[in-house]
C-alpha positions as CSV (number, residue, x, y, z in Angstrom):
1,X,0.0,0.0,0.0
2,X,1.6,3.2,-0.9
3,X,2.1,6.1,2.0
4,X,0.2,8.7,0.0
5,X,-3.2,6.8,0.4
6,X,-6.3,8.4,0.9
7,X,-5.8,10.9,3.5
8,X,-6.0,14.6,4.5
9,X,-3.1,16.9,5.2
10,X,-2.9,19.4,8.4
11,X,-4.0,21.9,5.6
12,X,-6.8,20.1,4.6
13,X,-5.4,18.7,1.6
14,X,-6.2,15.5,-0.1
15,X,-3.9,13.0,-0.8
16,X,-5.3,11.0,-3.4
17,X,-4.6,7.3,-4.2
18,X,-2.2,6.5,-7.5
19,X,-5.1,4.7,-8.6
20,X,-6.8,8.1,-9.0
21,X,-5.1,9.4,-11.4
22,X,-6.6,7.7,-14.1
23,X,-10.0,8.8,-13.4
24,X,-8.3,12.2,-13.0
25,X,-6.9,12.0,-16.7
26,X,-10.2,10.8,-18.0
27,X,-12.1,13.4,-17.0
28,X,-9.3,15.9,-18.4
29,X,-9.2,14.6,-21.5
30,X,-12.5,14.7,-22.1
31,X,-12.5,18.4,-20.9
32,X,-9.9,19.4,-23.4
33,X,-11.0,17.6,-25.7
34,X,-14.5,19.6,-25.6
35,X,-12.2,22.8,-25.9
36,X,-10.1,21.5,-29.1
37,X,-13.5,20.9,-30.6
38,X,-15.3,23.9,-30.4
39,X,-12.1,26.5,-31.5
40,X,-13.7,26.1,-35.2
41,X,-16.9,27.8,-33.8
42,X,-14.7,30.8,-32.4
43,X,-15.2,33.1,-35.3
44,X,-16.5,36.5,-35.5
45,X,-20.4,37.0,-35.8
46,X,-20.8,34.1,-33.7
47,X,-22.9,34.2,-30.3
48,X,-21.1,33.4,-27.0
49,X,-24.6,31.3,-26.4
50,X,-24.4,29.7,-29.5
51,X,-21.2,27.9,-28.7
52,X,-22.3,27.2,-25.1
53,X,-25.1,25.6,-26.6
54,X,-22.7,23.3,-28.5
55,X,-20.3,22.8,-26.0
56,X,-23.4,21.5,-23.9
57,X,-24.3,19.2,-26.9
58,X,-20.8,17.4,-26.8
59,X,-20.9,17.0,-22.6
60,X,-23.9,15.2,-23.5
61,X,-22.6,13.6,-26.4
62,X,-19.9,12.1,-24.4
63,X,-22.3,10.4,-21.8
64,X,-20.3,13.1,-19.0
65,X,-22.4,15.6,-16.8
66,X,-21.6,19.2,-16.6
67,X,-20.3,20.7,-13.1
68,X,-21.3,23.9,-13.5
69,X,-25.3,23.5,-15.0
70,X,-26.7,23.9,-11.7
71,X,-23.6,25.0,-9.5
72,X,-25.3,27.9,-7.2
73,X,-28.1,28.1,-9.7
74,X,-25.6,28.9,-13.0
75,X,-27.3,27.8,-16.0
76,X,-24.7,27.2,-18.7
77,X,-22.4,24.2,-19.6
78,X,-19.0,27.5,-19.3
79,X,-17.7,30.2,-18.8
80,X,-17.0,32.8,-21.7
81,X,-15.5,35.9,-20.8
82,X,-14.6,38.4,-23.6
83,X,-11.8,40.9,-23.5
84,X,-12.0,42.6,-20.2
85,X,-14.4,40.1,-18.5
86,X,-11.6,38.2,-16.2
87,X,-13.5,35.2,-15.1
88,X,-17.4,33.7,-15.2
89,X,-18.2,35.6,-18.6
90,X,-22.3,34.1,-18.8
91,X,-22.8,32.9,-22.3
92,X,-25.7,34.5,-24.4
93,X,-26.5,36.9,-27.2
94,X,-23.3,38.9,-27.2
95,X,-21.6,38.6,-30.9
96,X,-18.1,38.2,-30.9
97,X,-16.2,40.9,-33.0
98,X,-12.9,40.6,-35.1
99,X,-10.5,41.0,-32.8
100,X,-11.9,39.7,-29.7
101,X,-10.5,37.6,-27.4
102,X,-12.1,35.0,-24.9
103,X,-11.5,32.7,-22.1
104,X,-13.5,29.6,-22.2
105,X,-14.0,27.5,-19.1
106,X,-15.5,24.1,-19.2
107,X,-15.4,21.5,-16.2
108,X,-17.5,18.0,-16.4
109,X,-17.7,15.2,-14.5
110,X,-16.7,11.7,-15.9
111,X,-16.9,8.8,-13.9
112,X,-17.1,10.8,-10.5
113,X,-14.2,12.4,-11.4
114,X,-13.7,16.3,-12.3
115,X,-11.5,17.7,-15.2
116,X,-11.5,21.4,-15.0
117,X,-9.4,23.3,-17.4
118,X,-10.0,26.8,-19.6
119,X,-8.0,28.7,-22.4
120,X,-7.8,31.2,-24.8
121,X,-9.1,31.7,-28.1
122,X,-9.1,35.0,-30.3
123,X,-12.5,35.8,-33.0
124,X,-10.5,36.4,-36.1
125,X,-7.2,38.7,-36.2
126,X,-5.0,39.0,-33.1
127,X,-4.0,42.2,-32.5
128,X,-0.4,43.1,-31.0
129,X,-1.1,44.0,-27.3
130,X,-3.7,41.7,-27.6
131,X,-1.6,39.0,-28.5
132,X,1.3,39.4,-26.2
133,X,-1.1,39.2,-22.9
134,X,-2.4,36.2,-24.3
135,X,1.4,34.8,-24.6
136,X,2.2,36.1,-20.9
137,X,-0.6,34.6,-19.6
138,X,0.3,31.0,-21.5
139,X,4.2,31.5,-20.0
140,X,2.8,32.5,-16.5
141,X,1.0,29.2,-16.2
142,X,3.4,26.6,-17.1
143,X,6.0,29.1,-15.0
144,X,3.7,27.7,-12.2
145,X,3.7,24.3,-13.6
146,X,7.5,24.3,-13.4
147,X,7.2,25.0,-9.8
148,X,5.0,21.7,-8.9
149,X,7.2,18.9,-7.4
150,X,7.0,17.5,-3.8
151,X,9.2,19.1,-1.0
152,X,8.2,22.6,-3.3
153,X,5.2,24.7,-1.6
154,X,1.9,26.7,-3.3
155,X,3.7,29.8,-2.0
156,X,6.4,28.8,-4.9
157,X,3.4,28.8,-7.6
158,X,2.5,32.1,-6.8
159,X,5.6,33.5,-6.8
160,X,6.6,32.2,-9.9
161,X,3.7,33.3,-11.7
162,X,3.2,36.7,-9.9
163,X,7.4,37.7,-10.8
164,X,7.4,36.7,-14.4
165,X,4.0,38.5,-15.0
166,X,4.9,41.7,-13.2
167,X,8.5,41.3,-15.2
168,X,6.3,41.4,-17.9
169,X,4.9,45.1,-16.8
170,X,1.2,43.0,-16.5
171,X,-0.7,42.6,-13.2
172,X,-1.6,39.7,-11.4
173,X,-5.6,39.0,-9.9
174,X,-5.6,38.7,-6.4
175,X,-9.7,38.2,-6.6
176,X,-9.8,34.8,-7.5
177,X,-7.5,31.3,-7.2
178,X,-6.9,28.0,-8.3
179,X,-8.2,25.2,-6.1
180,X,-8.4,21.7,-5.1
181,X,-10.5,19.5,-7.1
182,X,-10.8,15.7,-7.3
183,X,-14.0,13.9,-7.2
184,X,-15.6,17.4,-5.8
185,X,-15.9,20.8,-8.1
186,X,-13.8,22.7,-5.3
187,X,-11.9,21.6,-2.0
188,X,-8.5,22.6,-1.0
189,X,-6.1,24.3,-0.8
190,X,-6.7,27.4,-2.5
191,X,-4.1,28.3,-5.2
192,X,-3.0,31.8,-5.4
193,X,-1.4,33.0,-8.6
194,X,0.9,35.7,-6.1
195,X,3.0,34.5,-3.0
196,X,6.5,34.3,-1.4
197,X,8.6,31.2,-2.0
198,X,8.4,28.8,0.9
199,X,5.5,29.8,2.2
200,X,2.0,28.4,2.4
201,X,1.1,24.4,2.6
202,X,4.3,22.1,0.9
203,X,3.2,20.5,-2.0
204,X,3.3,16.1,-1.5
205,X,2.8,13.4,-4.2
206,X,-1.2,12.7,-4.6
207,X,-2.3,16.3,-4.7
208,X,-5.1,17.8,-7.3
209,X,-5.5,21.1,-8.0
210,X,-6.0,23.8,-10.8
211,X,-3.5,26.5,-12.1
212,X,-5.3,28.8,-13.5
213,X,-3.8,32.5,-13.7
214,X,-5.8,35.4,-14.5
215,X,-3.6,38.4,-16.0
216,X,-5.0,42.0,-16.6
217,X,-2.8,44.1,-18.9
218,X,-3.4,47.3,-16.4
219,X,-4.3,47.1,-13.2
220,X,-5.2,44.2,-10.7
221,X,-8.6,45.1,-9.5
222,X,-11.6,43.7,-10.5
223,X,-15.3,44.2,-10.1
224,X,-18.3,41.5,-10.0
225,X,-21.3,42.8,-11.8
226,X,-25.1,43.0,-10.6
227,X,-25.7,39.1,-12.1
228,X,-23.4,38.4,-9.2
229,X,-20.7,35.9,-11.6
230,X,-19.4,38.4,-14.2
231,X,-16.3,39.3,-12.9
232,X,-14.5,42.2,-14.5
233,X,-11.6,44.8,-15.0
234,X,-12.3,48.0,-12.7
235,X,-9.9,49.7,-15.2
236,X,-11.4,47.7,-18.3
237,X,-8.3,46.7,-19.1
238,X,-7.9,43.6,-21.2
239,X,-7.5,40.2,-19.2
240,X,-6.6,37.0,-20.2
241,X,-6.8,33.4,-18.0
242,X,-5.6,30.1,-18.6
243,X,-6.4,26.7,-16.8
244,X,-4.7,23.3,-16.0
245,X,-5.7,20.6,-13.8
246,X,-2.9,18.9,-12.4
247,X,-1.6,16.0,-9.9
248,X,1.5,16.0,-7.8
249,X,4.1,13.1,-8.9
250,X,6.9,11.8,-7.0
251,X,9.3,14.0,-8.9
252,X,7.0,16.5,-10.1
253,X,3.7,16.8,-12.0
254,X,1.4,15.6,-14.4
255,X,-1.1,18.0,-16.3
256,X,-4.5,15.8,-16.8
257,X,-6.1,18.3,-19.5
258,X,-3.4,18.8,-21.9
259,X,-4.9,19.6,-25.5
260,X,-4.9,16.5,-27.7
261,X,-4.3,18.2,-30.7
262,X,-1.8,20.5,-29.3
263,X,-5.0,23.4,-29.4
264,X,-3.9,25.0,-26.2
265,X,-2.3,28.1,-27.4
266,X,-5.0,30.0,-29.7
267,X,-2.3,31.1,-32.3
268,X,-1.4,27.5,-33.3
269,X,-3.2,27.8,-36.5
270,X,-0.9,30.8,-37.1
């Protein structure tokens, strides 16, 4: 029986069974698989509902169940936010423009087991400022990703992210976080995208948890508007986000919603 079985940290913290993993990577696939599909759709003249209704189509499709159709009363299969909506964007009649750019979050639920992940995509032409938030963003993640690997701690996440972006002369969220996840939507820890290096819980093999950095090209600050989930920029700024669920490995880390046709990055067609 291995010594990361089935138990809590002092933190809280799961420690999940190696046997986990494989519902964890099911569920992830499937998740960015959904993601990979509907980047055709993203095109300009095209309704953020119309490819929420498609992305519900394919959750359904795939025998899975949506986490968020019902989560505190939400009513959509994702999240879409455009330009400077930084998180929880509701999808419905607005028309995305050339030029736009948009995060899309999908989480479902295979098996018991949840694969959360979001990314980028852009509704025709990137523009140049536009573009290179969108690449900070990307880098800022997997800087994060790089700092995953037992003996490490989430105070080493943050602090990679938060230094490179603010290197970058972009700003960090503080609003919002990562999270645990597993076979619920949201447990702990909570995963800050800002921190000092050594502090907060130390990261051990059989942990699950989102990355997902949110990165405004002004200021940090965001707003939640009267429909109580559309979180923007107070400075309405552009913001960009992206998302990995991940496990904790003996020697480092395993990302369970990896794009299977290498769709991640939205100017891979470029």
């Amino acid at each position: 029986m291995d010594d990361f079985q089935g138990r809590l940290t002092k933190d809280g913290i799961r420690i999940h069974q190696p046997q986990d993993f494989a519902g964890m990577r099911k569920a992830g696939a499937l998740a960015a698989r959904i993601l990979d599909d509907i980047a055709p759709m993203v095109q300009p003249g095209v309704t953020t509902g119309t490819l929420d209704d498609r992305i519900t189509a394919m959750v359904a499709e795939a025998g899975a169940t949506s986490a968020t159709i019902g989560y505190r009363g939400y009513k959509h299969a994702s999240c879409i936010s455009v330009n400077h909506v930084v998180c929880h964007g509701i999808p419905g009649a607005k028309v995305l423009k050339d030029g736009d750019i948009l995060n899309i979050d999908v989480t479902v639920i295979v098996d018991g087991w949840y694969g959360d992940t979001s990314r980028m995509f852009v509704a025709g032409r990137l523009n140049r400022r536009a573009e290179r938030l969108v690449q900070v963003t990307h880098d800022a993640l997997f800087k994060g990703i790089e700092a995953v690997k037992p003996g490490n701690t989430f105070g080493d996440i943050g602090h990679a992210i938060q230094s490179y972006v603010e290197q970058q002369r972009m700003s960090v969220v503080r609003d919002f976080c990562g999270h645990g996840l597993g076979q619920v939507f949201h447990a702990p820890p909570n995963v800050l995208h800002y921190g000092r290096p050594g502090t907060a819980a130390v990261l051990e093999e059989g942990m699950f948890f989102t990355i997902e950095p949110m990165v405004n090209l002004g200021r940090p600050e965001t707003k939640v508007l009267a429909d109580d989930w559309t979180a923007v920029t107070r400075d309405k700024s552009l913001s960009a986000q992206f998302e990995h669920s991940i496990g904790v490995t003996a020697d480092g880390c395993e990302i369970f919603t990896l794009s299977p046709g290498g769709l991640f990055h939205p100017t891979y067609a470029s």
